[in-house]
Structures are given as C-alpha cells and as structure tokens.
Wavefront OBJ file of the C-alpha trace (Angstrom):
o trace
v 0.000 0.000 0.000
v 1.361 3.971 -0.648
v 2.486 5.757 2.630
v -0.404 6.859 5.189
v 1.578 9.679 5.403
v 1.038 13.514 3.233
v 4.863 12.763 3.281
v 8.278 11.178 4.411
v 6.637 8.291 6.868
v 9.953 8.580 10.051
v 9.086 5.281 11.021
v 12.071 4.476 7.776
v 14.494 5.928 10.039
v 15.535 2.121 12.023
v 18.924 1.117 11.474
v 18.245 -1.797 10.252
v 15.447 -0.868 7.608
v 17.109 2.622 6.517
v 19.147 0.594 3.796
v 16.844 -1.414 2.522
v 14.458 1.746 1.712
v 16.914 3.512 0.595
v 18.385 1.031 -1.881
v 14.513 0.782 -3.239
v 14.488 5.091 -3.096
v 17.343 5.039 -5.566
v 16.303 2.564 -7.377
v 12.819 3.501 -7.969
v 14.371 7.289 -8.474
v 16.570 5.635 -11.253
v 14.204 3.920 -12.800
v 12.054 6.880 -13.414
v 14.830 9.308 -14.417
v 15.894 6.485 -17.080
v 12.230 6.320 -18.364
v 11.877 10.300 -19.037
v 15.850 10.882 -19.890
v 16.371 8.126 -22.352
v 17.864 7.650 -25.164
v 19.821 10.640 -24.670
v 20.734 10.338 -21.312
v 22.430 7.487 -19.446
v 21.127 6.715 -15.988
v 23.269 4.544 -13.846
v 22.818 3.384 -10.334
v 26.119 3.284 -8.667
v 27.540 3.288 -4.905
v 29.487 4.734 -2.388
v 32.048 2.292 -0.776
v 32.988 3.104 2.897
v 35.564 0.988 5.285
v 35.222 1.435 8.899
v 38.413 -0.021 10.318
v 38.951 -0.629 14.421
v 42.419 -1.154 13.587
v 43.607 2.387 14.532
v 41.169 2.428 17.557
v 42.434 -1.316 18.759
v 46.243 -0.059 19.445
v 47.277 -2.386 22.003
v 50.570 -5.263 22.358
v 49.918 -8.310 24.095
v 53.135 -9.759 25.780
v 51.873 -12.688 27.459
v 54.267 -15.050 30.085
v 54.084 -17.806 28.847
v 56.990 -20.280 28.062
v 57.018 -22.353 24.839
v 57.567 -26.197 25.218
v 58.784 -28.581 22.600
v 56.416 -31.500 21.701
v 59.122 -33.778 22.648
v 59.178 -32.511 26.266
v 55.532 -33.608 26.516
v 55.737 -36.972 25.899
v 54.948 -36.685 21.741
v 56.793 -39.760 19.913
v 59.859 -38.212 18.714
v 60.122 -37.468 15.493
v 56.482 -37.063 15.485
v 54.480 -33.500 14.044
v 52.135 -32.317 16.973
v 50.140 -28.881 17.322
v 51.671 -26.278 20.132
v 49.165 -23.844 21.774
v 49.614 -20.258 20.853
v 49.989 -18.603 24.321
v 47.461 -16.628 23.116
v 43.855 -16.085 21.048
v 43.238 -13.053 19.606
v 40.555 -11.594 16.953
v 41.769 -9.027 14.634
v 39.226 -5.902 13.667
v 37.308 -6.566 10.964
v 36.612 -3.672 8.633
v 33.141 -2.829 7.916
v 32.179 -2.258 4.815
v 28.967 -0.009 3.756
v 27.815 0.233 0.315
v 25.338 3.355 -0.631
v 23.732 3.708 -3.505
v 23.272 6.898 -5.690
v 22.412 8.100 -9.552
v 24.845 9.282 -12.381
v 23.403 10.842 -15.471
v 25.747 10.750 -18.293
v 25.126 12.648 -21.528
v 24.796 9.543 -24.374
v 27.121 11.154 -26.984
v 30.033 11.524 -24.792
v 29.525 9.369 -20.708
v 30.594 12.826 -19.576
v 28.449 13.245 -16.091
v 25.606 15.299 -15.879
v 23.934 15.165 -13.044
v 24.767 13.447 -9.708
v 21.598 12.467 -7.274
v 22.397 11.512 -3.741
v 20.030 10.510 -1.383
v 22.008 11.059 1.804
v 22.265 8.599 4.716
v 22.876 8.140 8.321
v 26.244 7.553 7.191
v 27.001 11.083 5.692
v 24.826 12.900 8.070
v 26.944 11.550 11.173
v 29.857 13.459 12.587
v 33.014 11.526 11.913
v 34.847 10.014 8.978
v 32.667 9.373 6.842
v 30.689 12.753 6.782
v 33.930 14.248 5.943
v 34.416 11.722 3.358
v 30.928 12.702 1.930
v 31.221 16.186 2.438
v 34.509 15.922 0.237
v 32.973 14.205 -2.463
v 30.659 16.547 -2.543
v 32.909 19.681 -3.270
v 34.511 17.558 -5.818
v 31.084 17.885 -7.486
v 30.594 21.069 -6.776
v 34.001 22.082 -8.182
v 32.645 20.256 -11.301
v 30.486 20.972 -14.778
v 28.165 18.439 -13.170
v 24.601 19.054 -11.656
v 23.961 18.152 -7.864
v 20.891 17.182 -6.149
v 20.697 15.790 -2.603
v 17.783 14.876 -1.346
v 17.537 14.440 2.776
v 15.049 12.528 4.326
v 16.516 11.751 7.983
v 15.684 13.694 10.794
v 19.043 12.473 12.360
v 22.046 13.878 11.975
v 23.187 17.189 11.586
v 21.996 19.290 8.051
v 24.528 19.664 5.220
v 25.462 23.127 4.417
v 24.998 25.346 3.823
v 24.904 26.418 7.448
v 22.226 29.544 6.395
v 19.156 26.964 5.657
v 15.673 27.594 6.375
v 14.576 25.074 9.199
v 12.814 22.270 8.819
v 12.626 18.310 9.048
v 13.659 17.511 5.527
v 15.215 19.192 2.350
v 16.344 18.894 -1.310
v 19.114 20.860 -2.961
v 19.576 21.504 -6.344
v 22.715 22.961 -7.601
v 23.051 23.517 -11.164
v 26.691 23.901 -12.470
v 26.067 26.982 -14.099
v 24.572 29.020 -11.548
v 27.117 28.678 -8.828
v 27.388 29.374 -5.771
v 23.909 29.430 -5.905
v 21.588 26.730 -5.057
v 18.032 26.283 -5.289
v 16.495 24.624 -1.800
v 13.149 23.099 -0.783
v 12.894 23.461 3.130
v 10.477 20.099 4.084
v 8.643 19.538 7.148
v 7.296 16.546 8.592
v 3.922 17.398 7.948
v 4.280 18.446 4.392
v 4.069 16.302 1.291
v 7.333 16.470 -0.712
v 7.932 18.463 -3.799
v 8.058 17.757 -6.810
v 11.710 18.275 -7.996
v 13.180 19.649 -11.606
v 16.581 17.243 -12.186
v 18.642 19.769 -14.474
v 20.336 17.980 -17.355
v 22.419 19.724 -20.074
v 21.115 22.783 -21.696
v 18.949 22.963 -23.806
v 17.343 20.224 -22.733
v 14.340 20.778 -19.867
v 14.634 19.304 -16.860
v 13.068 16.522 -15.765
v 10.353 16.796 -13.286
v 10.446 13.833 -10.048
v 7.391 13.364 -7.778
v 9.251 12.570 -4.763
v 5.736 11.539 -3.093
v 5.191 9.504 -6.017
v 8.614 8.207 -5.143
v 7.573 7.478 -2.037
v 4.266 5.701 -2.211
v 6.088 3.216 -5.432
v 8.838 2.316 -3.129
v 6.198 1.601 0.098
v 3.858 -0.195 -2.082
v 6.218 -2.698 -3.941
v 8.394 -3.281 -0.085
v 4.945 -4.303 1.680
v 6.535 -2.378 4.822
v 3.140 -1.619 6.104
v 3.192 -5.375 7.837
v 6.014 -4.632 9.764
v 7.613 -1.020 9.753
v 5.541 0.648 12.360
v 6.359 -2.555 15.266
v 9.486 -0.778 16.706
v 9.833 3.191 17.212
v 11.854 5.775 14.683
v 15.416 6.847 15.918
v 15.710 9.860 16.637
v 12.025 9.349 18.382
v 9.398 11.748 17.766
v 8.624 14.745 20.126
v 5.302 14.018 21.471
v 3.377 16.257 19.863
v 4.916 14.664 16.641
v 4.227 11.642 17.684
v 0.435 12.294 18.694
v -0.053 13.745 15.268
v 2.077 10.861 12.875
v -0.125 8.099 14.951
v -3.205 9.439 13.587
v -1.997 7.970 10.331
v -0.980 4.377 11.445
v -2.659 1.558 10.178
v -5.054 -0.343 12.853
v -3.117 -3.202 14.086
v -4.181 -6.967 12.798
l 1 2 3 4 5 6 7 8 9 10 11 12 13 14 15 16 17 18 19 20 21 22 23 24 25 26 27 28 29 30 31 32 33 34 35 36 37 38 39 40 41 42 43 44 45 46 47 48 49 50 51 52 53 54 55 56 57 58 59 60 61 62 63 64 65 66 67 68 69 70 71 72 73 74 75 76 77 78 79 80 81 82 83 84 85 86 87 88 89 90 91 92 93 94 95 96 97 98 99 100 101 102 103 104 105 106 107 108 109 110 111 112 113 114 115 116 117 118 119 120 121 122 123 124 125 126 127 128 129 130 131 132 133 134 135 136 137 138 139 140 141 142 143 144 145 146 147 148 149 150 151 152 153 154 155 156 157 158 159 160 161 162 163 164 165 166 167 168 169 170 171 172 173 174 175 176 177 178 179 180 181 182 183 184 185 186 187 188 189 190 191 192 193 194 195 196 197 198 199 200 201 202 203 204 205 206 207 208 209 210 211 212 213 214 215 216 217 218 219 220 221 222 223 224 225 226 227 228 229 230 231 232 233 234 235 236 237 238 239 240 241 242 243 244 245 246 247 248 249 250 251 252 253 254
C-alpha cells in the first residue's frame, strides 16, 4: 500500500530498515529518471564504498608469560608432528564495509556526467569520517560541470550546508553547475508532502520533473513495509506532539 503519510513516513528511520528503503528510493528514483531521460541520457545506479576499520582504535601489544615447550618434552613420539598452543587467542578488527547507492546521469554522446543524485544517509549525516568523506565528495562535485541534487530525508544527523538553511525536518538541494554558488532549496517539514523536484540535465534540454511523493508511495507499495515497519519506534524518536499527530496515520493493528 502507498504511505499513510502527506509525506516522508519517520518510522524508515531504524537502522536496520534505513538501507533497505533507501536502496529501493534510488532505485525507484533511477528507474524513473531512465524512463523520461532516455535515449539521450544514461542513468546509472552506482555506490558509495565506505571501510570502517577498528584497527587504529584497537592499538594495544599483548606480551603474554608464557613459556614455549617442545612437543618432545611432553611426551609426543619423537620425530612425530604435533600442534603447540599459541599462548594466546586473539581476533583481529574486521573492517566494515557499507555500500550506498546513488544516480549518475551521463550525456549519451560523450559518458561525460551530468547530473549526480544523492540521497544522503545516516552515514554522511553523522559526525566523523565518513561525513567528511561525503562532504569531500561533494565539493569535488561542486568544483565540477556536473549538476547536484541531494535529497535528505533523515531527521538524524546534523543538516549539510549550507549552514544559512531555512529550518525544517527535511530538504532537497539543487545545484546547477552553471549558476554557482547558488543553489536552489526546498525546506520540508514533517507534515508536508514532498515536492516535486526539476533534475537539471544539459542545456537545452528541460529538466526533468520527479514526484518525490510519487517516489515514495512506489517504493512503500512494492516493499509491503506496512506489515512490519511501524512494530518498533523511529530513531531519533518523535517529540510528542509529533508523535500524537504521525499516529493518527498508522494503520489499525491486525
């Protein structure tokens, strides 16, 4: 079934159900941009590879006293192989690896990108390494002939800049290449139903026009979330007055 809600439903925002939705976002988004763009636009879904690695947090040496022993000395048949136990078991840090999808547009005639459409994530909006890793791909693209739009649909996690934004819950930015440092900015709240967003392309072609609430009720529809999304709370939770008001729109339990 669509969303119950006018707009972004926060109930998404679980850790472990933000990357399946937004996997199906980009997908759905690129599905619709290849529909309208096509044939003289490319539209690729590609991703984002982070590594989060313990190994410079997990700085430690491990001298422990014990003495080795020869098989021999433990009554193994001479000339025998046996196993000796390491005076010690350790795990080494395992790096994490996240994967996060986005779109490319690439003019036809040339694969020279376009436009680049990022739906951000947890992962970019939280302080640390990987914001800054984000954030840095992002001035690449700004420093670029290429379009930008970011669309932001987390409560969590602190805005992008620009640091001068209108409040509110959600956004979208649109930077086009040619108008510099100016951007074009949809302030979203949680009560309001999303816009509907021009994706610039190269001149003079018109841009093409996204429903992000039709976005939105495609990708709730086809996931069937409505059977199990709304059993645990949103993180960040809701004030309660937001929550009083989004509850209104849940569906009865079965």
């Amino acid at each position: 079934m669509p969303s119950p809600f006018p707009g972004m439903n926060p109930w998404f925002e679980q850790n472990d159900l933000w990357p399946d939705f937004h996997n199906a976002f980009v997908y759905t988004l690129r599905r619709r941009l290849a529909a309208a763009a096509a044939p003289r636009y490319i539209v690729l879904m590609e991703e984002h590879v982070y590594i989060h690695d313990e190994a410079d947090e997990i700085s430690r040496s491990i001298r422990p006293d014990v003495a080795l022993t020869r098989a021999d000395d433990v009554g193994a048949p001479r000339g025998a192989s046996a196993a000796v136990a390491a005076p010690a078991r350790l795990r080494l840090p395992t790096p994490d690896e996240e994967r996060i999808p986005f779109v490319r547009i690439l003019d036809a005639r040339d694969r020279r990108v376009v436009t680049v459409i990022e739906l951000l994530s947890p992962t970019n909006k939280r302080r640390g390494d990987s914001r800054g890793s984000y954030i840095q791909k992002r001035r690449e693209i700004l420093a670029s002939d290429a379009h930008l739009v970011e669309i932001d649909l987390l409560r969590g996690g602190p805005p992008m800049p620009p640091v001068d934004r209108p409040a509110c819950t959600y956004s979208v930015l649109v930077s086009r290449a040619e108008a510099r440092p100016e951007v074009d900015f949809w302030p979203i709240g949680l009560r309001d139903r999303p816009p509907v967003v021009p994706v610039p392309l190269r001149a003079p072609d018109p841009d093409v026009a996204v429903d992000l609430r039709t976005v939105l009720d495609q990708v709730c529809d086809e996931g069937r979330y409505d059977h199990f999304l709304h059993d645990r709370d949103p993180d960040p939770p809701l004030s309660p007055e937001d929550r009083a008001w989004a509850e209104g729109f849940l569906p009865a339990p079965t």
